[in-house]
Backbone as CSV, one residue per row, in Angstrom:
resi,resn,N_x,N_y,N_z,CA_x,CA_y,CA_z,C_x,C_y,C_z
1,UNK,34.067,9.703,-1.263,33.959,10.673,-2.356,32.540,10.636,-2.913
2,UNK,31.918,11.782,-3.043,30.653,11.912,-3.564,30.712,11.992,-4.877
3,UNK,31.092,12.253,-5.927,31.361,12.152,-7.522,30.132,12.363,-7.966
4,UNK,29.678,11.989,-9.073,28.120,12.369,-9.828,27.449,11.081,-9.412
5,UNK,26.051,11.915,-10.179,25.051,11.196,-9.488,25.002,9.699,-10.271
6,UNK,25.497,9.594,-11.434,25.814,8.166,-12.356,26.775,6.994,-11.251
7,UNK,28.049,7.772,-10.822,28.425,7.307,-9.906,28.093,6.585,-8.930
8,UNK,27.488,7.763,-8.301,26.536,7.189,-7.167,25.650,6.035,-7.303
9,UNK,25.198,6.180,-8.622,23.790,4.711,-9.073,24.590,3.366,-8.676
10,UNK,26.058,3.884,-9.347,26.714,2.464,-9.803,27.010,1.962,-8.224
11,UNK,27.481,2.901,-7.512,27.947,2.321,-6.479,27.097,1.402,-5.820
12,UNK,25.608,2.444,-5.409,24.407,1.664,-4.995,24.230,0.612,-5.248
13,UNK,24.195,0.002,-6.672,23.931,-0.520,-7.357,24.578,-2.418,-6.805
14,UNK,26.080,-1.500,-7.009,27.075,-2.466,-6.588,26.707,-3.061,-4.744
15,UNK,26.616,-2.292,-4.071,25.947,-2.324,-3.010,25.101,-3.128,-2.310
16,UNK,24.043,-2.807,-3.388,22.660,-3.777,-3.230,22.442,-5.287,-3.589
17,UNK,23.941,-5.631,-4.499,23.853,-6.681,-5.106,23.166,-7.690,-4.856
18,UNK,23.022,-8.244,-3.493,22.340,-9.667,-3.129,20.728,-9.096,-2.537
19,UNK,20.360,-8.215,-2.946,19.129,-7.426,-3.090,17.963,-8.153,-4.421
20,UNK,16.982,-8.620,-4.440,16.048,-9.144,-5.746,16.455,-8.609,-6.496
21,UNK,16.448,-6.754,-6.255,16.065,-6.061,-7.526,17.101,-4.846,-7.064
22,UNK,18.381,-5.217,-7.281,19.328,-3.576,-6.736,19.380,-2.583,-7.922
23,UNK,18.990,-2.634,-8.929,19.046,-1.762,-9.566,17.678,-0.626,-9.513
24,UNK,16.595,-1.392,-9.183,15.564,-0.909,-9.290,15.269,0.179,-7.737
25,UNK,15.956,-1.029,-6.692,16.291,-0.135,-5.480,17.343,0.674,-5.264
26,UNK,18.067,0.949,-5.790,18.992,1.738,-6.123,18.521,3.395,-6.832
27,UNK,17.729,2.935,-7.565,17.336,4.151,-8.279,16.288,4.743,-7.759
28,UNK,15.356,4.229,-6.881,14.284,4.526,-6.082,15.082,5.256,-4.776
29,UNK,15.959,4.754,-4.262,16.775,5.581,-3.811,17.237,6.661,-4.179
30,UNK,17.744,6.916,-4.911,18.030,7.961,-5.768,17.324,9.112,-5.933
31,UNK,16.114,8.674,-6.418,15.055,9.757,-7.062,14.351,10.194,-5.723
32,UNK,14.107,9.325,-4.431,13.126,10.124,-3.828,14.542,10.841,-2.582
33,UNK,15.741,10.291,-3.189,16.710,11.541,-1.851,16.823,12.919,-2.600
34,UNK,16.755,12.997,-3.768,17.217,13.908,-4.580,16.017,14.279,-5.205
35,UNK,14.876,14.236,-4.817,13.139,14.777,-5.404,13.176,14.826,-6.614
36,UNK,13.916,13.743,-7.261,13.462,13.825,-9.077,12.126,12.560,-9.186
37,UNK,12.070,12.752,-10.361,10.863,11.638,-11.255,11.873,10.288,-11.405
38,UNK,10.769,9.156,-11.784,11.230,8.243,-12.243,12.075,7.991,-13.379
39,UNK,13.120,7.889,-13.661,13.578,8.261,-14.918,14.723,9.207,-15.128
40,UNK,14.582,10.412,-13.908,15.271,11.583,-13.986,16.837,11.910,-13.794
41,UNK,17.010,10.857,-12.886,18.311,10.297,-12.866,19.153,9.771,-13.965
42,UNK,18.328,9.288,-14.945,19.060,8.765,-16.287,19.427,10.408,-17.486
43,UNK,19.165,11.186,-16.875,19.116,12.486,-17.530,19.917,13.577,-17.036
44,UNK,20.370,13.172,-16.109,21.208,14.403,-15.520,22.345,13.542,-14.678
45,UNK,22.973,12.679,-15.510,23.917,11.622,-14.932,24.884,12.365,-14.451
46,UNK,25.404,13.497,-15.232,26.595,14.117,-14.722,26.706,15.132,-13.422
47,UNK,25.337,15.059,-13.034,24.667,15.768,-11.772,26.328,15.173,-10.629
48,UNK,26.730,16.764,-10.050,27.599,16.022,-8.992,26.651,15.857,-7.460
49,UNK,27.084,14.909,-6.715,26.381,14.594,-5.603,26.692,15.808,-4.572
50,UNK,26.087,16.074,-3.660,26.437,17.011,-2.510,27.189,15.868,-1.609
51,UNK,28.002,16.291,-0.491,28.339,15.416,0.546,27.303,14.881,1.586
52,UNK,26.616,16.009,1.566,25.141,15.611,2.742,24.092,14.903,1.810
53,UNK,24.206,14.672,0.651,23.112,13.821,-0.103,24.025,12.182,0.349
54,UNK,25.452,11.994,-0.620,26.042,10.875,-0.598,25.844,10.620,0.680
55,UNK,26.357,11.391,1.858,26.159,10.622,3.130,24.788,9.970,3.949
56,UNK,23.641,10.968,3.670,22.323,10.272,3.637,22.124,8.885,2.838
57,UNK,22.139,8.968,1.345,22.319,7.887,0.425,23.141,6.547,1.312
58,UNK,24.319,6.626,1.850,24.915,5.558,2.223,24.357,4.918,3.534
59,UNK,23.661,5.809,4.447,22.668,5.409,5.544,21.450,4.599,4.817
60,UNK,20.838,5.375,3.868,19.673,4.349,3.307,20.006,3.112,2.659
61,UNK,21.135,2.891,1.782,21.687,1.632,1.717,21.999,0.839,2.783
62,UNK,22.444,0.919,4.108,22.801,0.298,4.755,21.691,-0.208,5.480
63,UNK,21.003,0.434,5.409,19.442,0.086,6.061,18.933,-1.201,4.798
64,UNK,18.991,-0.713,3.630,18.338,-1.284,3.026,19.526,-2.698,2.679
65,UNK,20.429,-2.874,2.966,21.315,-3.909,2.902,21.231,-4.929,4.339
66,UNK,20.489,-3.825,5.366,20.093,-4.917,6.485,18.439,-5.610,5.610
67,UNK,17.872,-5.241,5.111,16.661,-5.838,4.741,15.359,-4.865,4.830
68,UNK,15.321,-3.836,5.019,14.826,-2.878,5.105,13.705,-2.522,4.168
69,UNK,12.936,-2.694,3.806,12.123,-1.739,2.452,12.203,-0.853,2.213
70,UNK,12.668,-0.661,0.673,13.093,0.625,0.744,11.597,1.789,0.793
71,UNK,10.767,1.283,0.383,10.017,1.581,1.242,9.515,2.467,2.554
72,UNK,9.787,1.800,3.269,10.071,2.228,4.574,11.393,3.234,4.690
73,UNK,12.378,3.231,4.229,13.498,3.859,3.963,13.006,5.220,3.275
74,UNK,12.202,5.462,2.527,12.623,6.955,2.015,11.173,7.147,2.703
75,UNK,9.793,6.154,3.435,8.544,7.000,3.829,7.533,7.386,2.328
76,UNK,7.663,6.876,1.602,7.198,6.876,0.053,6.813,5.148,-0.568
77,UNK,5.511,5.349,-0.886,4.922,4.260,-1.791,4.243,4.617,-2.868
78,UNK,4.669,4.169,-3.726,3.794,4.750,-5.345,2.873,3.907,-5.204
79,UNK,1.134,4.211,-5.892,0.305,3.308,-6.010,-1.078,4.089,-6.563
80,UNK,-0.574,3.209,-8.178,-1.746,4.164,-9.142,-1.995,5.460,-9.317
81,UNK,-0.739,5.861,-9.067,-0.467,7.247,-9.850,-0.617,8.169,-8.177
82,UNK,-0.716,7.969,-7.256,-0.581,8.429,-5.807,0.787,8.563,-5.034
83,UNK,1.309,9.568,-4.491,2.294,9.317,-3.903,2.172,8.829,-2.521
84,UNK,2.083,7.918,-1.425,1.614,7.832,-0.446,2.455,7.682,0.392
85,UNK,2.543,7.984,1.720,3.514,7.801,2.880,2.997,6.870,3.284
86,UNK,4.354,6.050,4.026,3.939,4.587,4.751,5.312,4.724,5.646
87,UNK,5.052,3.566,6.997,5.776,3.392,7.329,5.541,1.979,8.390
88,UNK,6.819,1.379,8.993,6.375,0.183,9.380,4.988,-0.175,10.631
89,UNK,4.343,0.616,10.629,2.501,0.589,11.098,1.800,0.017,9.777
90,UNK,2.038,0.336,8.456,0.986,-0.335,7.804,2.017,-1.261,6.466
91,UNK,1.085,-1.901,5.724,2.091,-2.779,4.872,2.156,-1.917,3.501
92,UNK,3.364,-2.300,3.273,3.628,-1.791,1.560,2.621,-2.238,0.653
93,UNK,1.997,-0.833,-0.505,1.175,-1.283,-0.826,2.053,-2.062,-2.151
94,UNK,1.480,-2.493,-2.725,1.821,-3.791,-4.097,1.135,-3.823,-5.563
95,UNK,2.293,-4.256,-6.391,1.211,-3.934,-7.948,-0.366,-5.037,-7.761
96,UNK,-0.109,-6.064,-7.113,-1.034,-7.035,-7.041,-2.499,-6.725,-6.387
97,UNK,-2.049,-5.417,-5.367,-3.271,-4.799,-5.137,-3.791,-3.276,-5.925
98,UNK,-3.340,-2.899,-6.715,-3.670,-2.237,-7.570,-4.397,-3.058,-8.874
99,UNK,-3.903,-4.351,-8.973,-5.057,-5.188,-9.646,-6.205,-5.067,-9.288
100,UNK,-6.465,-5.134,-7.367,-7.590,-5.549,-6.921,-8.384,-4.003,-6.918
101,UNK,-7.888,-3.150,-7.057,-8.386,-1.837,-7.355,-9.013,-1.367,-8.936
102,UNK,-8.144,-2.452,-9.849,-8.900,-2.557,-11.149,-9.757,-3.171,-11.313
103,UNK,-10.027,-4.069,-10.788,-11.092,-5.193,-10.919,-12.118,-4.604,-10.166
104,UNK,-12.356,-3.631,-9.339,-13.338,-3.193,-8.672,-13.435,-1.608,-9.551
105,UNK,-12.874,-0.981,-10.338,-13.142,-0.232,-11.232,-14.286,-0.433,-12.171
106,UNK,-13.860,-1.963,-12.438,-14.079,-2.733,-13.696,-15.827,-2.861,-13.389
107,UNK,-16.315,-3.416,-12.330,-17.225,-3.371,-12.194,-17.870,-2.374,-12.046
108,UNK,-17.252,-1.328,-11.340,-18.242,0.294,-11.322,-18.486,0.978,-12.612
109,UNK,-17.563,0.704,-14.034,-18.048,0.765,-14.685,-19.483,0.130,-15.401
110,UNK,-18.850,-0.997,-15.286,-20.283,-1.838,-15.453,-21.353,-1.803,-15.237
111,UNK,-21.672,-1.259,-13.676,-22.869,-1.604,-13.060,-23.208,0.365,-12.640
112,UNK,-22.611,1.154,-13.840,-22.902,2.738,-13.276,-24.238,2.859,-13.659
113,UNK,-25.300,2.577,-14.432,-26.361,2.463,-14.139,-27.351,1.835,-13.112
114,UNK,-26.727,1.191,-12.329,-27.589,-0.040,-11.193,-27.031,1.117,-10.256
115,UNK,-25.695,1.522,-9.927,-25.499,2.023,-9.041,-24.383,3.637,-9.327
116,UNK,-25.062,4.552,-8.918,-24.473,5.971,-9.790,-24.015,6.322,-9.092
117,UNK,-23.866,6.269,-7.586,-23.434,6.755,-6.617,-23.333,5.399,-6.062
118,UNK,-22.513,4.962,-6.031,-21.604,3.460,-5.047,-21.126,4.095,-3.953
119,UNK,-21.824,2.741,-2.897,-20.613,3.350,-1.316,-20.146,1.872,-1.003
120,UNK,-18.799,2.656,-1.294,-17.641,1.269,-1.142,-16.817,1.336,0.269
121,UNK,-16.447,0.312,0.814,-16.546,0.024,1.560,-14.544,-0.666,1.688
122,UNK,-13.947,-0.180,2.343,-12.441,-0.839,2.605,-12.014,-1.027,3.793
123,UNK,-12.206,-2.401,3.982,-11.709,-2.801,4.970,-9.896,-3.060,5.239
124,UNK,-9.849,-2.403,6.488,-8.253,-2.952,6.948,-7.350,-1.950,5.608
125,UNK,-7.998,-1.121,6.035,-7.376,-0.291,4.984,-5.465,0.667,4.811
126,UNK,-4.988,0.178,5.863,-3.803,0.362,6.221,-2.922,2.133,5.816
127,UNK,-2.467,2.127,5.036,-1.914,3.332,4.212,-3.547,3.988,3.779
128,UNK,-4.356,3.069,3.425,-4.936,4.161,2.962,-5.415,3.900,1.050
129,UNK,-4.577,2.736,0.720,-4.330,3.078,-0.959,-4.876,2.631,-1.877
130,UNK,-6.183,1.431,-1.036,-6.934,1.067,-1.752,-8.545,2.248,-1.510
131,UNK,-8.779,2.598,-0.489,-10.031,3.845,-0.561,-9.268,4.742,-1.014
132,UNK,-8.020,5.487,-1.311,-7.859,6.464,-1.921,-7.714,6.495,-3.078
133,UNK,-7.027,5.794,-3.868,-7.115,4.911,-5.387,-8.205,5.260,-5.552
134,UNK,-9.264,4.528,-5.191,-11.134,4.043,-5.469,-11.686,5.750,-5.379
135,UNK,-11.595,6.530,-4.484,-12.012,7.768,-4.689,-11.264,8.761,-5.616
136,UNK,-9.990,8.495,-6.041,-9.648,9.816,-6.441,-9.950,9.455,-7.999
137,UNK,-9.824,7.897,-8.299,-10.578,7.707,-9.462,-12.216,7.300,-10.202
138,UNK,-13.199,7.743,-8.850,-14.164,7.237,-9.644,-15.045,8.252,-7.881
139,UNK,-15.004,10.189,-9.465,-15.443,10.352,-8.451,-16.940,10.285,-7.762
140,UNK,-17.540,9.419,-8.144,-18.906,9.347,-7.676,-19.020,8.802,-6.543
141,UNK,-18.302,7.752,-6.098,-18.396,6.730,-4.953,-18.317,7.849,-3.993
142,UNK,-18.887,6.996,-2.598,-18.567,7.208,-1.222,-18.143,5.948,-0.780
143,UNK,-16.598,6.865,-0.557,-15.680,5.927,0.229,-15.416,5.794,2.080
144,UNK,-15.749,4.943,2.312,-15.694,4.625,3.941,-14.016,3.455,3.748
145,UNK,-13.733,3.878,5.088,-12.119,3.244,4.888,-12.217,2.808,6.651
146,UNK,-11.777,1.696,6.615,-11.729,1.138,8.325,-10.128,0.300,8.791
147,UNK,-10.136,0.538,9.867,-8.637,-0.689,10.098,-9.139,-0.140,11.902
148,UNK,-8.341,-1.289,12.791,-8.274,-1.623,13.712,-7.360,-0.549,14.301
149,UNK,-6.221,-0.520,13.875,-5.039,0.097,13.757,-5.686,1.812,13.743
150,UNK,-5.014,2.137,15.136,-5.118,3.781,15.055,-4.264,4.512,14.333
151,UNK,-2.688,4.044,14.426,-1.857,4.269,13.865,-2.049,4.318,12.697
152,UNK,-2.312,3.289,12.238,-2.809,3.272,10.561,-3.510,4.435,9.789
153,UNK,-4.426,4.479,10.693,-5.505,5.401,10.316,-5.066,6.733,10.480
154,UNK,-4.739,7.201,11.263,-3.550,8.406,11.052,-2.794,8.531,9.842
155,UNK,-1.848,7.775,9.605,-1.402,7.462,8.520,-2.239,7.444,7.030
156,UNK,-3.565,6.539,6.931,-4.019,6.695,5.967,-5.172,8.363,5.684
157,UNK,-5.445,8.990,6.715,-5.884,10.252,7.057,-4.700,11.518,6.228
158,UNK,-3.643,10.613,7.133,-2.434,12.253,6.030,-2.473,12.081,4.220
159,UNK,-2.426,10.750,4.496,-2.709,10.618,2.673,-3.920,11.225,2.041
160,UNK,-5.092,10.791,2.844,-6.021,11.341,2.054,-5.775,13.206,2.142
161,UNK,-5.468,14.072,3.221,-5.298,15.365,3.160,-4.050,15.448,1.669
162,UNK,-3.035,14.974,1.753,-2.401,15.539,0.867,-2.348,15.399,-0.396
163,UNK,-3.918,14.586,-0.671,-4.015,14.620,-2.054,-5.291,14.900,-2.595
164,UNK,-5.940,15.898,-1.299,-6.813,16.105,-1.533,-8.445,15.446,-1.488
165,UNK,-8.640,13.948,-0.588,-9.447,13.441,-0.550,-9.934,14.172,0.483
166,UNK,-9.439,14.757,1.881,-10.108,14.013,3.121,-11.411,14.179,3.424
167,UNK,-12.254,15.003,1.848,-13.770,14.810,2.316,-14.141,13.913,1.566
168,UNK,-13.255,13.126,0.970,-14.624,12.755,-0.095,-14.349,10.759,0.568
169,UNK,-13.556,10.615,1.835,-13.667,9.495,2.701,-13.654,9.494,3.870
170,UNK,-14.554,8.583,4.461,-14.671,9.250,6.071,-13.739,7.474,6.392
171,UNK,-13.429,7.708,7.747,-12.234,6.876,8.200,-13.049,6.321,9.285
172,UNK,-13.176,5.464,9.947,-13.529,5.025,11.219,-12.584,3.368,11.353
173,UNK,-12.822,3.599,12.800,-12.033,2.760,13.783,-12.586,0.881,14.041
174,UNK,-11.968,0.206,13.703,-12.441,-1.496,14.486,-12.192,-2.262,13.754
175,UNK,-12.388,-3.776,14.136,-12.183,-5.014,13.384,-12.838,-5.391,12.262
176,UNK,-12.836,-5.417,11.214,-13.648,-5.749,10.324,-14.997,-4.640,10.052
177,UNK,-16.068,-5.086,10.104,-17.265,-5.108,10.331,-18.107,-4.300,11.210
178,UNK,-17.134,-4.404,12.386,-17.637,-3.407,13.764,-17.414,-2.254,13.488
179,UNK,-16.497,-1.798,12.738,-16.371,-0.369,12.582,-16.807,0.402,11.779
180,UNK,-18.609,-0.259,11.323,-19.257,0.247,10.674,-20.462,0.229,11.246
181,UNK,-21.854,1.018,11.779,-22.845,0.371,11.775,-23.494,-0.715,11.431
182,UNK,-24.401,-1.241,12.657,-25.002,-2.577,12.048,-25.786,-2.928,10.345
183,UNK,-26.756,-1.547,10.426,-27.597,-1.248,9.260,-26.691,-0.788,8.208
184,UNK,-25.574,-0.359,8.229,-24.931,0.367,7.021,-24.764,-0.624,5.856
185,UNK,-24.683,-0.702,4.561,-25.158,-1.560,3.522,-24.104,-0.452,2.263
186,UNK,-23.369,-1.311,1.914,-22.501,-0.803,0.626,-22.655,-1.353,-0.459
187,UNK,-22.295,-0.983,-2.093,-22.560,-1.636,-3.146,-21.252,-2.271,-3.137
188,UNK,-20.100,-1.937,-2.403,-18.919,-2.754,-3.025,-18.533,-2.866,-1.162
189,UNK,-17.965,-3.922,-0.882,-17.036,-4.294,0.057,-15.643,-4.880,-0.851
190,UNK,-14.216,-3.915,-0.133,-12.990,-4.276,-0.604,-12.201,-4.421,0.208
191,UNK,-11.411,-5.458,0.447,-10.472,-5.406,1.241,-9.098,-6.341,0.607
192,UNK,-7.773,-5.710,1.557,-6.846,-6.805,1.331,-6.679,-6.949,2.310
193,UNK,-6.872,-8.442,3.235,-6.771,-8.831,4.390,-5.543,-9.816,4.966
194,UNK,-5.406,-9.638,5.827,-3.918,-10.996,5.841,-4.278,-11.998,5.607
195,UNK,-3.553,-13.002,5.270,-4.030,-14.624,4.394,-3.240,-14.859,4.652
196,UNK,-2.192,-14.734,5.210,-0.575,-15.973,5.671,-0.929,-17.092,6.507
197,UNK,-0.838,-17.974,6.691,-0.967,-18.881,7.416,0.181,-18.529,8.728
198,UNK,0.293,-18.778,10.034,1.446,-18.804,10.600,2.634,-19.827,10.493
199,UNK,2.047,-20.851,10.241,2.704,-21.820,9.761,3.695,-21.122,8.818
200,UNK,3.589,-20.918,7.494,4.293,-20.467,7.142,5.404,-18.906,7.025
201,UNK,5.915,-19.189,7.947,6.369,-17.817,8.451,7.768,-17.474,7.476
202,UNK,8.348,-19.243,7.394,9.591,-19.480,6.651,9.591,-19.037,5.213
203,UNK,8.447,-19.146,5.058,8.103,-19.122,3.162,7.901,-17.287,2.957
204,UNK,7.942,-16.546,4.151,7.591,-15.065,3.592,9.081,-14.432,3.814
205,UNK,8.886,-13.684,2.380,10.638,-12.678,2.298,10.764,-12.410,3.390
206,UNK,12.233,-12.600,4.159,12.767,-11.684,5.206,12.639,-10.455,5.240
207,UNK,12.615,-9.680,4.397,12.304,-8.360,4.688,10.969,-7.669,4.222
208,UNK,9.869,-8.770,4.332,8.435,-8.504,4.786,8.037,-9.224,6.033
209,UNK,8.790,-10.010,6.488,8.368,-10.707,7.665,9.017,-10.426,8.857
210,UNK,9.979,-9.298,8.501,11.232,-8.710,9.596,10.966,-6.848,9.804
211,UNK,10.241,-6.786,8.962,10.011,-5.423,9.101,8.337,-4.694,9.060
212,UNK,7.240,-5.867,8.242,5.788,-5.263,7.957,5.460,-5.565,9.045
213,UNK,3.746,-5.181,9.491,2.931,-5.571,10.436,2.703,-6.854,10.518
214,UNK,2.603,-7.513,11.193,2.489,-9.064,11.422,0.835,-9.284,11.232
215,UNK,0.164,-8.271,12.382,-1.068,-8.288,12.204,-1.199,-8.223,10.454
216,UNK,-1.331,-7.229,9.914,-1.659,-7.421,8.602,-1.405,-8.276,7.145
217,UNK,-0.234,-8.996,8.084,-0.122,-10.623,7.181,-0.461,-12.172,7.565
218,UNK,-0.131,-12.002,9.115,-0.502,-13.170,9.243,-2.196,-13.562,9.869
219,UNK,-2.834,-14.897,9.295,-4.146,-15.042,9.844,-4.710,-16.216,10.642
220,UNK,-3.795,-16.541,11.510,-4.156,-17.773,12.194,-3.759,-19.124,11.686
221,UNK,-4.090,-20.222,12.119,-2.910,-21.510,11.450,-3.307,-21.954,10.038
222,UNK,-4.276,-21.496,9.513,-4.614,-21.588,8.173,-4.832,-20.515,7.070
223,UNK,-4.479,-19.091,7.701,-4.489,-17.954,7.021,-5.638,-17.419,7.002
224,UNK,-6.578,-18.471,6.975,-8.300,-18.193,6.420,-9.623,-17.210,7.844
225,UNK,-8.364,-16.792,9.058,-9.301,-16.514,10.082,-9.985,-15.304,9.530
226,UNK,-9.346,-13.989,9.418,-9.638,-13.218,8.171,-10.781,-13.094,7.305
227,UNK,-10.651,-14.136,6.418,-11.412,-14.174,5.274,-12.270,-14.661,5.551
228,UNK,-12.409,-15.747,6.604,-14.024,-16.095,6.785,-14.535,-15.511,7.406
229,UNK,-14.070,-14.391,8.590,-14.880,-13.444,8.879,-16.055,-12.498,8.326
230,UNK,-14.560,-12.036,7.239,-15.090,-11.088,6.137,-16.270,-11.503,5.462
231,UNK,-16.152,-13.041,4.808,-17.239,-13.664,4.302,-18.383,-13.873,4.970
232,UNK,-18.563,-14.138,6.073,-19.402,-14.381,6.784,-20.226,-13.411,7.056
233,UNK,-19.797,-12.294,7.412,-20.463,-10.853,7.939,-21.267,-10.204,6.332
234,UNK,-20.228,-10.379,5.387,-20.310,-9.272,4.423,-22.049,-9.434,3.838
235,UNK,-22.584,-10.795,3.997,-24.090,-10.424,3.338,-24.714,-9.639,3.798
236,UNK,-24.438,-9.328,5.761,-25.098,-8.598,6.412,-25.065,-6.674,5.733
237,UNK,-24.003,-6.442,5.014,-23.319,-5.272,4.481,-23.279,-4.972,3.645
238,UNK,-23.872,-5.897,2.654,-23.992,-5.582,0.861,-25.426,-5.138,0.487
239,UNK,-25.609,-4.370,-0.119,-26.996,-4.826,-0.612,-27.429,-5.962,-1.933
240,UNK,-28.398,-5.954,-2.241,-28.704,-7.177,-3.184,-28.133,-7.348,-4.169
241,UNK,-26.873,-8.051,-4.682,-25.870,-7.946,-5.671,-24.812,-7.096,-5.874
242,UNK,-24.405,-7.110,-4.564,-23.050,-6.159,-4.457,-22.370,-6.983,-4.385
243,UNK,-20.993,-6.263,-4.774,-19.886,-7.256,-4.497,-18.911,-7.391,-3.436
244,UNK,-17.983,-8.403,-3.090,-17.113,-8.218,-2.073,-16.134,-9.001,-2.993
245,UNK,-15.344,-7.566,-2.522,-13.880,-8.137,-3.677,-13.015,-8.035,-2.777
246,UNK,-11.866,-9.650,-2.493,-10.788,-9.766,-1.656,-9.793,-10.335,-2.130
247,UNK,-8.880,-9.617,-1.500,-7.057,-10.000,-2.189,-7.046,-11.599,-1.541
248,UNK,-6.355,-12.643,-2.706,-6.205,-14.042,-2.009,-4.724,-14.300,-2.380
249,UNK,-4.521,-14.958,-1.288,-2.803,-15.865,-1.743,-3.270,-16.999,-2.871
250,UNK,-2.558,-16.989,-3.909,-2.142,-17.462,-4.617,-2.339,-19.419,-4.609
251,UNK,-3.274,-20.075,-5.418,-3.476,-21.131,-4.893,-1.978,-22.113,-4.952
């Protein structure tokens, strides 16, 4: 029985139980099967369900009751006010990297006299959501966006068209570093790079370690293969007091 859409929450709800957060996935469900806002669901409770909605709805639970992201389940990631498509080619983006997108704000404010026109620089850029973030809010920069991953880059390419970036970041292809000219020199290098150790494979949620890119979490037996790359190369790529700002695991 499809009943209203209040209904429906509860059921989900009930559903998701051994889920972190079933209420929160529940309603994210909700809103992006039925194209409302965050919130919108609490407003039109008495909304009755269609049969072809409930029956979709009970496929995405079941997915998302195998471990699924929901995520990955509706093809939708919010991030800093962006709607972005993702899917299991690149990793979910995270509030923790929207930090790392403030903190590199933080400085372009700062330093908009040293540098009025910044060319920032994102490495391993996956979805797309840290160069698109960085351009759609600060429009002076030139944003360059790189990942290894073709797939990816496809992916982070449709984002930038549908929200209107795709001139104001150019995309190119390779590991790190290589997929920029030797001489090219940015005021900001950003990246969030994998830092997992393999070792710890046990310690990452099942349903980031059963469903994300492996490449983009894990970094060799100490996590650090990654980051010392990055470190290593990046003086060659900064100019004189630029920064390189990178996402770290947690000491």
């Amino acid at each position: 029985m499809a009943g209203t859409l209040a209904q429906a929450l509860e059921r989900a709800i009930a559903r998701l139980g051994a889920s972190p957060a079933p209420r929160a996935d529940a309603e994210e469900l909700l809103t992006r099967l039925l194209g409302m806002g965050p919130g919108e669901i609490h407003l039109d409770r008495g909304r009755p369900l269609a049969a072809a909605e409930a029956a979709r709805l009970e496929a995405w639970l079941e997915r998302r009751v195998a471990g699924e992201p929901v995520q990955y389940i509706t093809g939708r990631a919010a991030f800093r006010g962006l709607d972005l498509a993702v899917n299991p080619g690149v990793l979910v983006p995270r509030p923790e990297t929207e930090g790392l997108v403030e903190a590199v704000l933080g400085v372009l404010r700062t330093e908009t006299g040293r540098w009025p026109r910044p060319r920032v620089l994102d490495l391993g850029t996956g979805s797309g959501a840290i160069a698109l973030a960085i351009a759609s809010e600060w429009a002076a920069a030139t944003v360059t966006a790189s990942d290894a991953s073709e797939a990816a880059l496809e992916t982070a390419r449709a984002n930038a068209a549908s929200h209107g970036l795709a001139e104001r970041v150019r995309f190119t292809r390779g590991d790190w570093f290589e997929a920029v000219g030797g001489d090219e020199r940015f005021e900001v290098v950003v990246s969030n790079p994998p830092y997992v150790a393999t070792g710890e494979w046990d310690r990452v949620p099942p349903d980031v370690r059963g469903f994300e890119p492996h490449q983009a979490l894990f970094s060799g037996a100490t996590g650090l293969d990654a980051l010392r790359e990055i470190v290593d190369e990046a003086p060659l790529h900064l100019v004189a007091g630029g920064l390189l700002a990178l996402e770290l695991a947690e000491a």
